[in-house]
PLY file of the C-alpha trace (Angstrom):
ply
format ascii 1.0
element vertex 281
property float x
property float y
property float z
element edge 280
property int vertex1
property int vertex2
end_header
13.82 -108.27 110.87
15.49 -105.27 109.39
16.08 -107.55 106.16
12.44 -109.17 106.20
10.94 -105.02 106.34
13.75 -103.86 103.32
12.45 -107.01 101.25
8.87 -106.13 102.10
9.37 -102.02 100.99
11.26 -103.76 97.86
8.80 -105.96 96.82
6.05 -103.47 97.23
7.60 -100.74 95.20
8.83 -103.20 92.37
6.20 -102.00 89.90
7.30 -98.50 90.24
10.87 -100.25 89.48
9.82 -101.47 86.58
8.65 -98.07 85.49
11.41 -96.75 85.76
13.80 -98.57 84.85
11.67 -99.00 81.37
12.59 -94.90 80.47
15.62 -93.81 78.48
17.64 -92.34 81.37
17.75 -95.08 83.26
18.44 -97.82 79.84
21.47 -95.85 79.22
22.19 -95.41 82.56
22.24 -99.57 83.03
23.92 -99.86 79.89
27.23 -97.14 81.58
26.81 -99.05 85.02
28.11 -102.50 83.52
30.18 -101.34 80.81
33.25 -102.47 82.28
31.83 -105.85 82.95
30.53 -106.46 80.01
33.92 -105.97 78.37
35.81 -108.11 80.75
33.34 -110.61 79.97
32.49 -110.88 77.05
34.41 -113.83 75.01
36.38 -112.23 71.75
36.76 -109.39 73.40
38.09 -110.24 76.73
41.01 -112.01 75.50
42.82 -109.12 73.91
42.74 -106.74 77.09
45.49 -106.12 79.14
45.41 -108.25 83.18
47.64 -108.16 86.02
46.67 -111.84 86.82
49.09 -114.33 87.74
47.28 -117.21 85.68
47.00 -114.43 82.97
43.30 -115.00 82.62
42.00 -111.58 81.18
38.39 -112.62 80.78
38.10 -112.21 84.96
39.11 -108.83 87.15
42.49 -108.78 88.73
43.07 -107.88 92.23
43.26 -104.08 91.83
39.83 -104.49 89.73
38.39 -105.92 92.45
40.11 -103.64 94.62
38.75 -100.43 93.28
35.07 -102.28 92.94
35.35 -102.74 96.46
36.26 -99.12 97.99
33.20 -98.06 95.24
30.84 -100.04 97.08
31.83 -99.15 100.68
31.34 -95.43 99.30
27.74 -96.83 98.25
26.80 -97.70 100.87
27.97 -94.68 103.11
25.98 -92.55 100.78
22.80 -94.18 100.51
22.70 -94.24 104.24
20.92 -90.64 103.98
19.14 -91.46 100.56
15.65 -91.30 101.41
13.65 -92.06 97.73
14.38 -95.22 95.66
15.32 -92.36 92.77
17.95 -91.52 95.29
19.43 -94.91 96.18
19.09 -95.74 92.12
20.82 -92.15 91.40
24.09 -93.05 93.93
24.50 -96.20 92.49
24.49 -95.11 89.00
26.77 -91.94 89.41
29.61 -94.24 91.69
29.10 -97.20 89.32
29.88 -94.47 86.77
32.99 -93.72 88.21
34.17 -96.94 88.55
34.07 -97.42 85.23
35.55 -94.38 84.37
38.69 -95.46 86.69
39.08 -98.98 85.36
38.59 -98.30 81.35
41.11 -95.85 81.90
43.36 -97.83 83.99
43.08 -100.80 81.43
43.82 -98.38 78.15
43.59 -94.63 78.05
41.76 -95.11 75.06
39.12 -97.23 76.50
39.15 -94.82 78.81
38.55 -91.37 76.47
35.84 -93.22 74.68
34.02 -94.67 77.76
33.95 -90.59 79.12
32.69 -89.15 75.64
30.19 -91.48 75.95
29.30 -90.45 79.78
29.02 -86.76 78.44
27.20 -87.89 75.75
24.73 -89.55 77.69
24.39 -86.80 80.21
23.79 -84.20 77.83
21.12 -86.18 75.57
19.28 -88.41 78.98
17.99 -86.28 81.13
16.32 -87.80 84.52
12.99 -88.46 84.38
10.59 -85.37 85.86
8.10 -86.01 88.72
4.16 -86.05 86.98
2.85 -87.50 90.00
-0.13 -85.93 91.57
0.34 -82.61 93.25
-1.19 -79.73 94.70
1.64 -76.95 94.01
1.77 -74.28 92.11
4.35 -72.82 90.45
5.63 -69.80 90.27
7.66 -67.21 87.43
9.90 -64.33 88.48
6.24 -62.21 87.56
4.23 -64.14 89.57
6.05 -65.12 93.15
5.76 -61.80 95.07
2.02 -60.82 93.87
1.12 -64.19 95.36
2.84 -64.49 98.42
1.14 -60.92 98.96
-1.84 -61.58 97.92
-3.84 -63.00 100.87
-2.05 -62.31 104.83
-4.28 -64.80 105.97
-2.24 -67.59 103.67
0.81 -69.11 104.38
3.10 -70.32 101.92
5.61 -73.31 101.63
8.06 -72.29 98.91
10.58 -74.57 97.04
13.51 -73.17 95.39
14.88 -75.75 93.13
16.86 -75.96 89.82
15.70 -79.27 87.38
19.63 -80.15 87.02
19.33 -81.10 90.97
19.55 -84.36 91.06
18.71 -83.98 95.25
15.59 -81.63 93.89
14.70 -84.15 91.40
14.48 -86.45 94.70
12.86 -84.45 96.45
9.97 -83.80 94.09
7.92 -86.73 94.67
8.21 -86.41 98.78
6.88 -82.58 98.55
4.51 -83.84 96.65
2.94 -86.02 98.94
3.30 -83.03 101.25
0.95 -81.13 99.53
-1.39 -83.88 98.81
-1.41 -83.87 102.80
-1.23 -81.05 104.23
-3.03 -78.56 101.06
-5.50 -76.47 102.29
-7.58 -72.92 102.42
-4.90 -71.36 104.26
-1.51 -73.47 103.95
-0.58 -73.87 100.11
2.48 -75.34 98.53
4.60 -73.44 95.62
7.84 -73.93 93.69
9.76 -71.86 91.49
13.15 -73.39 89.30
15.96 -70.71 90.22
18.16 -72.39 87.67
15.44 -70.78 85.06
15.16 -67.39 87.19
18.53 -66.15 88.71
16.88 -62.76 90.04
14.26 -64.81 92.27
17.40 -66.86 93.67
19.29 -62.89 94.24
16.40 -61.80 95.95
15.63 -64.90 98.08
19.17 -65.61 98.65
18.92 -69.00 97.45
22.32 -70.04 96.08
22.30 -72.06 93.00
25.82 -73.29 93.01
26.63 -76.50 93.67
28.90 -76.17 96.28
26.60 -74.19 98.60
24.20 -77.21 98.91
21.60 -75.12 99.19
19.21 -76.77 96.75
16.12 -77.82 97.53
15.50 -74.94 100.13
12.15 -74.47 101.51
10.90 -71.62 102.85
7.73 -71.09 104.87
6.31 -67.33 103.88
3.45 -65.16 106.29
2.12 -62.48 104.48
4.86 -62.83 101.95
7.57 -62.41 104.90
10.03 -64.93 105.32
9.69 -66.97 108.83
11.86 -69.55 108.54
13.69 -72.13 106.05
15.30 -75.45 105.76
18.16 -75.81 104.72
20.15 -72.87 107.28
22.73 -71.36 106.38
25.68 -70.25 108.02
27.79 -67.12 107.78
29.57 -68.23 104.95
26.77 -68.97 102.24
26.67 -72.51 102.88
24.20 -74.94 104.12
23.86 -76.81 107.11
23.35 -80.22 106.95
19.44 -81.37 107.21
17.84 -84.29 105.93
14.55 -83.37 103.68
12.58 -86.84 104.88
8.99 -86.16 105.20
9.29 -86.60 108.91
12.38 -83.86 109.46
9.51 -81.32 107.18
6.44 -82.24 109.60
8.37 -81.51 112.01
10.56 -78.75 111.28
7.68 -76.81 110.13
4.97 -77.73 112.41
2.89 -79.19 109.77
0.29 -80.86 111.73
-0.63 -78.03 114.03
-0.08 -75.00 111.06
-2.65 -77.81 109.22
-5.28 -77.54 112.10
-5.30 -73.98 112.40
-5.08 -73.19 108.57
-8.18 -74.95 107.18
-10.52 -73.07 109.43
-10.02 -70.22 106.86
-12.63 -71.50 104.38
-14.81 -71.61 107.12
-13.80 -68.35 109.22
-13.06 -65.15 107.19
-10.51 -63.11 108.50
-8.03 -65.61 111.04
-4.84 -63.84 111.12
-2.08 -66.25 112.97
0.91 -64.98 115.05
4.48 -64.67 113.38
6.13 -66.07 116.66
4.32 -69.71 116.36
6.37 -70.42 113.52
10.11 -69.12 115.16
0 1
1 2
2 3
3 4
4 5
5 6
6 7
7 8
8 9
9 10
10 11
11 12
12 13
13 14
14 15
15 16
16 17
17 18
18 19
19 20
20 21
21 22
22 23
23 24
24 25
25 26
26 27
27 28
28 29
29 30
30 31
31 32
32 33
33 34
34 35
35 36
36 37
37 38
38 39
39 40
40 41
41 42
42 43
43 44
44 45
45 46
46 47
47 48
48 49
49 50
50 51
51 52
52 53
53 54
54 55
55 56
56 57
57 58
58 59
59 60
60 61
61 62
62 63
63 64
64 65
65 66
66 67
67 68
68 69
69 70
70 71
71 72
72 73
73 74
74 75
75 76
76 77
77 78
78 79
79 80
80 81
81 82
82 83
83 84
84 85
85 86
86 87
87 88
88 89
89 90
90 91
91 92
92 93
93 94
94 95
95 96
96 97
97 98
98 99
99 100
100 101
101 102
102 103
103 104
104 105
105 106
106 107
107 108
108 109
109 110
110 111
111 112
112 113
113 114
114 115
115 116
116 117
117 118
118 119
119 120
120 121
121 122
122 123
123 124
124 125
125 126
126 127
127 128
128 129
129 130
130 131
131 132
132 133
133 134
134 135
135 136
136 137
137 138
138 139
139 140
140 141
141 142
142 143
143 144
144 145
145 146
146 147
147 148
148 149
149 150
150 151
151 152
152 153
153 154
154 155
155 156
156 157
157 158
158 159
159 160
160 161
161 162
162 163
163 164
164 165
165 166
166 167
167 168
168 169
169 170
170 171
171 172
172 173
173 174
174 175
175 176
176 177
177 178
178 179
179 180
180 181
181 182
182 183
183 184
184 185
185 186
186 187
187 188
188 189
189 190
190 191
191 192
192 193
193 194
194 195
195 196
196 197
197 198
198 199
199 200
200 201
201 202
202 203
203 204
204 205
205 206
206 207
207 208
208 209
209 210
210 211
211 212
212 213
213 214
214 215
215 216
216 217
217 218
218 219
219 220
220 221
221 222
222 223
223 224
224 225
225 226
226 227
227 228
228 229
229 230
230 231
231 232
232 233
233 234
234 235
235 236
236 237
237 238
238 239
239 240
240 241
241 242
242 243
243 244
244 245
245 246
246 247
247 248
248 249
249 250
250 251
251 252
252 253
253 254
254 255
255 256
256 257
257 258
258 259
259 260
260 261
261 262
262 263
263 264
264 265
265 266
266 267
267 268
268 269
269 270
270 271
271 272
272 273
273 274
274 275
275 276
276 277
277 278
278 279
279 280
């Protein structure tokens, strides 16, 4: 059953595959994934590399190929368990098949190896991910423009997302808040983001670390009369963040959205609702 449903979800976002898969990122990205296989395959080529096989056949993988493919795609598969957008699962498979290839080029010929990495950097530094330019209703903010607005209007709450565009979890993430706001958008509950990675004082002042090793990006932050009440990702005493899950089930729930929904659009029809700070602790 689990198999039949997985199928189903495939088959209905295959479109959307194709869409994707037609952009540059994820061309070159293909292209990295099955370098190694293409040279180990490819007659003329194949027969000059190096093999540890006993019958001395270098056009197929040896055992510690295989090997090494194998522990890749255990790690897969651990990490896509908590992958929760097909840009996710596609983003896991590329970086580990990545890796792969960077371990068997250079465990074939260091050579093989140096070029295959220029060519990773190369890649990375001229293919960026494709950006999110789905419908939305978020606004976004500039280190000018965040505190006026979150001031503006007590009767407002805000859902704020820190995020840098080098994230490839906020990169993710962007099409799931998305749908959030499409939601849940209203007279008195809005949806903002501002990029960090593009203004370090708004990440001082919010606390929002932008290093990798903090995990801290996305964070959202849900904002009363431009007073922080609460945010997802926590973090503990030592800057870093503790471990939540940003599916669009964890977010309704974590924040309340249903019932902060029901009591925020009456505010287009009744001036002056002021809600209590404690609801959202």
């Amino acid at each position: 059953m689990a198999l039949l449903t997985a199928l189903f979800a495939f088959l209905y976002h295959l479109p959307q595959v194709y869409k994707w898969l037609l952009k540059p990122y994820y061309i070159a990205s293909l292209f990295m994934s099955v370098a190694f296989l293409l040279v180990r395959k490819t007659p003329g080529i194949c027969e000059h590399l190096s093999t540890q096989r006993e019958d001395g056949n270098s056009c197929d993988f040896d055992w510690r190929e295989v090997e090494i493919l194998m522990f890749l795609s255990a790690i897969v598969m651990m990490k896509n368990r908590r992958a929760i957008t097909i840009e996710q699962h596609l983003g896991n498979i590329i970086l580990f098949c990545k890796v792969a290839n960077v371990i068997l080029f250079f465990r074939l010929d260091i050579r093989l190896g140096l070029l295959y990495l220029t060519l990773c950097i190369v890649s990375l530094m001229t293919c960026k991910p494709p950006i999110y330019m789905g419908p939305e209703y978020i606004k976004y903010f500039s280190d000018k423009t965040i505190d006026d607005e979150l001031e503006k209007d007590n009767r407002v709450t805000w859902i704020v997302e820190f995020f840098a565009n080098w994230s490839p979890e906020c990169q993710s993430f962007a099409s799931v808040y998305a749908d959030l706001s499409l939601k849940y958008n209203c007279a008195g509950l809005k949806f903002g983001k501002v990029d960090i990675g593009r203004y370090s004082e708004v990440a001082k002042k919010y606390r929002v670390s932008t290093s990798p090793l903090s995990k801290q990006l996305p964070s959202l932050v849900l904002f009363q009369g431009g007073k922080e009440i609460m945010r997802r990702p926590q973090v503990d005493k030592k800057g870093r963040a503790v471990s939540w899950t940003f599916t669009e089930e964890n977010i309704i729930r974590e924040f309340n959205l249903n019932e902060l929904y029901q009591k925020s659009k009456k505010l287009g029809k009744t001036k002056g609702e002021n809600y209590n700070d404690s609801y959202f602790k």
